[in-house]
N, C-alpha and C positions, 0 to 999 in steps of 0.2 A: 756316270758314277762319280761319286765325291771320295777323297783321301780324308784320312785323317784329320791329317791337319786344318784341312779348307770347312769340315765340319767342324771341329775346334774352334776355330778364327770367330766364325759366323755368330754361334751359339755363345763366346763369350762377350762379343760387341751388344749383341741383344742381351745380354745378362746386365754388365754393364748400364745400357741405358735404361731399362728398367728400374734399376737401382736412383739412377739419377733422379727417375719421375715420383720413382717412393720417397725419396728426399726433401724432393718439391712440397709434396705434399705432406709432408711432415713439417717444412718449414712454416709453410701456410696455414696450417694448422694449429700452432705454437703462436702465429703470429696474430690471429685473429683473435686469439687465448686472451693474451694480452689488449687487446683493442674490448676486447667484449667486458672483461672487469676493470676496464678505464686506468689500465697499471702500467700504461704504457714501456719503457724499459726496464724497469723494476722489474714488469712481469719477466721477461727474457732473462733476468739475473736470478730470479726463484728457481725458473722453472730447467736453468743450465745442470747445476749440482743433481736437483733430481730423478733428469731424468741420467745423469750420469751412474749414479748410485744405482737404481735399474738395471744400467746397463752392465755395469760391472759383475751386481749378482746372480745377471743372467750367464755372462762371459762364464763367469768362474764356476758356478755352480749347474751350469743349465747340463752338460754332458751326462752326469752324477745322477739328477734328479729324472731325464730320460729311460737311462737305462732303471733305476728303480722303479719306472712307471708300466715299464715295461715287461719285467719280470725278467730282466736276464741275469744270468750268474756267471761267476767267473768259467771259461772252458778248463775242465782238468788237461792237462798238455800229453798224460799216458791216454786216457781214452779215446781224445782228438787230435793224436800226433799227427795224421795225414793233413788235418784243417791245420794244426801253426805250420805245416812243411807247407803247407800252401801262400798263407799270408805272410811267409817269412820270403816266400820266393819274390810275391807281388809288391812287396815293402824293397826288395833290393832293388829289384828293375824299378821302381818307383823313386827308389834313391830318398828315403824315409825311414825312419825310426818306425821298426815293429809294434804296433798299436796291440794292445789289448786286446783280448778274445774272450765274447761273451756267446753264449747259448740261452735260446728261449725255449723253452717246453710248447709248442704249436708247430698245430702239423697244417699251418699253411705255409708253403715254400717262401720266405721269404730273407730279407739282411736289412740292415741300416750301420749306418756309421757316426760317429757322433763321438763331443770330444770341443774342446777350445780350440785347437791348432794342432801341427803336425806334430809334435813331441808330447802331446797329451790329447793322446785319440783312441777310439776304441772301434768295433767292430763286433758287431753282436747278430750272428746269423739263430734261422730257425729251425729244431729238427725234422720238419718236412722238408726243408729247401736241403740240408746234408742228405733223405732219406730217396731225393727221386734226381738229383743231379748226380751226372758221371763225373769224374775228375777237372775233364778240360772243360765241363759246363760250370762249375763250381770253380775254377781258375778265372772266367769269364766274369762271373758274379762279384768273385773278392776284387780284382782289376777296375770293376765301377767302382765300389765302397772305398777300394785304394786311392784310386782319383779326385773322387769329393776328401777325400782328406788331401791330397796331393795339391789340388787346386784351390785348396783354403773355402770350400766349399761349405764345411761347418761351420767355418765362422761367418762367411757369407752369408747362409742362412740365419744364423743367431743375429745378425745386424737387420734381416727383414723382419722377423718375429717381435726383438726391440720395437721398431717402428711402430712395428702393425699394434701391438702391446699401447705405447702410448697413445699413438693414433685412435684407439680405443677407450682410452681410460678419458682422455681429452672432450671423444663426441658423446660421453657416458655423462662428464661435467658439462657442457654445454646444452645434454635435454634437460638433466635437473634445472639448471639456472634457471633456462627461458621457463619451462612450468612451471615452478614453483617460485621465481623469484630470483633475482640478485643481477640484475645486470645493471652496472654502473658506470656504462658510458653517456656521454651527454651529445648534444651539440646539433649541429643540422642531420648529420647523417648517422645518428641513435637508431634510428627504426632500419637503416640498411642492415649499418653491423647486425641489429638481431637475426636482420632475417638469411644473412651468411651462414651465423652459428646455427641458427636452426637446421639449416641445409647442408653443415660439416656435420653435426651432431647425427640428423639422419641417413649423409649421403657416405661419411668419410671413412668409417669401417666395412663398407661396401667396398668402397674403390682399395682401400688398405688392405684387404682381403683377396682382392682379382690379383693385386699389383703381386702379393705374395706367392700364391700359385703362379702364376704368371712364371715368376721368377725362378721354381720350384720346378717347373717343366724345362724352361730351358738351360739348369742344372742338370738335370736328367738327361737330357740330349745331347748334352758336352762330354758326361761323365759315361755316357753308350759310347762316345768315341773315343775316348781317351783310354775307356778299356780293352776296347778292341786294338788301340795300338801299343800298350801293353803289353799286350797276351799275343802282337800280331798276329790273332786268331777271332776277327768278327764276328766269323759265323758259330763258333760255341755261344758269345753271349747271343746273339742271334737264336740258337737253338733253348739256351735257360728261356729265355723268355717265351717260344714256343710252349715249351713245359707249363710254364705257369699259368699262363693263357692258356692250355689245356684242362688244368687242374680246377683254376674257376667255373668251368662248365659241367663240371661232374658234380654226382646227387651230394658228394661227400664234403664239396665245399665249403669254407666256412671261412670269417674275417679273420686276423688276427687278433685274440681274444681282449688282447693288452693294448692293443696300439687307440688311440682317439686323433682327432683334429687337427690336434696342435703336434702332434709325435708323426703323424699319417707322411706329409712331406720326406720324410727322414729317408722312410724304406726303401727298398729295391725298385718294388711295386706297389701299386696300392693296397692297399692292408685291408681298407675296407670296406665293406657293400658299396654297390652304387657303379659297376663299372658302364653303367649306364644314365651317369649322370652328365649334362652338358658337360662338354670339355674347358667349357672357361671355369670353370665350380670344380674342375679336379684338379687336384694334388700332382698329379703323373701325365703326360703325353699317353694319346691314345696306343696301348702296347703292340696293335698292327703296323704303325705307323715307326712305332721302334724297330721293329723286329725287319720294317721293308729296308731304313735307313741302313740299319746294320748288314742285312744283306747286300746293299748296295757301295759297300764301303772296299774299299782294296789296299 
């Protein structure tokens, strides 16, 4: 059996390095930028502000622009006084400023949390996940969502999406170049650099993509253990997730109607079709695999 903590330690080392290899490859990427339109340090000087300016209005705006993608609304606090007595409780023990409480209209059981940082975070659960969880399964629940805010886990995530984002927009300019034109390096090794940028351009949103879930799973396996010691109560989130993993298998099933690709990492669980999709291509650790951890936790 693993403790808390020893699960903790683990899952944030591998979070961590992860992050470092997303790095890498963001750096290589930028750098090759510059080598491929012959702008040697120049390029590095352009491409600093920009992608900062990105980054910023992802920072400031990204929480804002989630929850409206999503369709949540603010929770009324008479309707859902039982949910703020809950996240007020999991916000003290978390030793955190009381986040925001949002409701989605779907009835697939689900949460996410989302927000710049700890004193500007939110929490936006779904009326299926209030309609089929008991109290201590729903204390279980908000104790993950509390933790990914606790452990700076949104912004964590918001600094992989950046990445992947420019990572993106980068191997987007490097197929137009070679196809249509504009590469303006010279010299002996002209025909290598092309054929790098070809192989960033078609390879590097792949690997920016694994690197992201990647990192998106084993957030999720930190924030099972940090809520289970929370709540020092494992086995409720143990049981939420039972639930859910039930609910997927019935005729009645269905995704979360709002959530997409870029939102999908955020949730509880996964939001959308596909929990039969390889496990490197998904969003969540496989939720047997959650639910064995957490039983196994003490």
């Amino acid at each position: 059996m693993a403790s808390f903590f020893d699960e903790i330690s683990r899952n944030r080392i591998k979070s961590f390095l992860l992050l470092v290899v997303f790095f890498l490859l963001f750096t290589g990427v930028i750098f090759v930028l510059t080598l491929f339109l012959g702008l040697g340090i120049y390029g590095l000087i352009i491409a600093a502000p920009i992608v900062a300016i990105y980054a910023l209005i992802a920072y400031f705006m990204g929480g804002r622009v989630v929850l409206a993608i999503s369709g949540a609304q603010k929770a009324d606090p008479k309707q859902y006084h039982y949910l703020y007595d809950i996240v007020e409780g999991m916000a003290l023990a978390s030793q955190i400023k009381m986040p925001d409480i949002y409701i989605i209209n779907d009835q697939n059981p689900n949460a996410f949390a989302t927000g710049r940082d700890k004193k500007h975070a939110s929490i936006a659960v779904t009326t299926g996940l209030l309609a089929i969880m008991d109290k201590r399964e729903l204390q279980g629940v908000i104790a993950h969502e509390m933790s990914h805010v606790a452990d700076n886990d949104i912004k964590f995530m918001l600094i992989a999406v950046v990445f992947a984002g420019v990572i993106g927009l980068v191997a987007a300019l490097f197929r137009g170049l070679f196809f249509f034109g504009g590469f303006r390096g010279g010299g002996r090794n002209a025909g290598l650099i092309e054929l790098i940028a070809l192989a960033i351009g078609l390879l590097a949103p792949l690997f920016a993509l694994l690197l992201r879930l990647a990192i998106s799973r084993r957030r999720e396996y930190m924030a099972d253990a940090n809520g289970g010691r929370i709540t020092r109560d494992p086995q409720s989130l143990a049981s939420a997730l039972v639930k859910i993993r039930d609910y997927t298998k019935t005729p009645q099933a269905r995704p979360v109607a709002r959530a997409n690709d870029m939102t999908a990492s955020l949730y509880f669980a996964n939001p959308l079709r596909g929990s039969s999709v390889v496990n490197l291509f998904s969003t969540h650790p496989p939720i047997d695999d959650r639910i064995k951890k957490l039983q196994q936790m003490y």
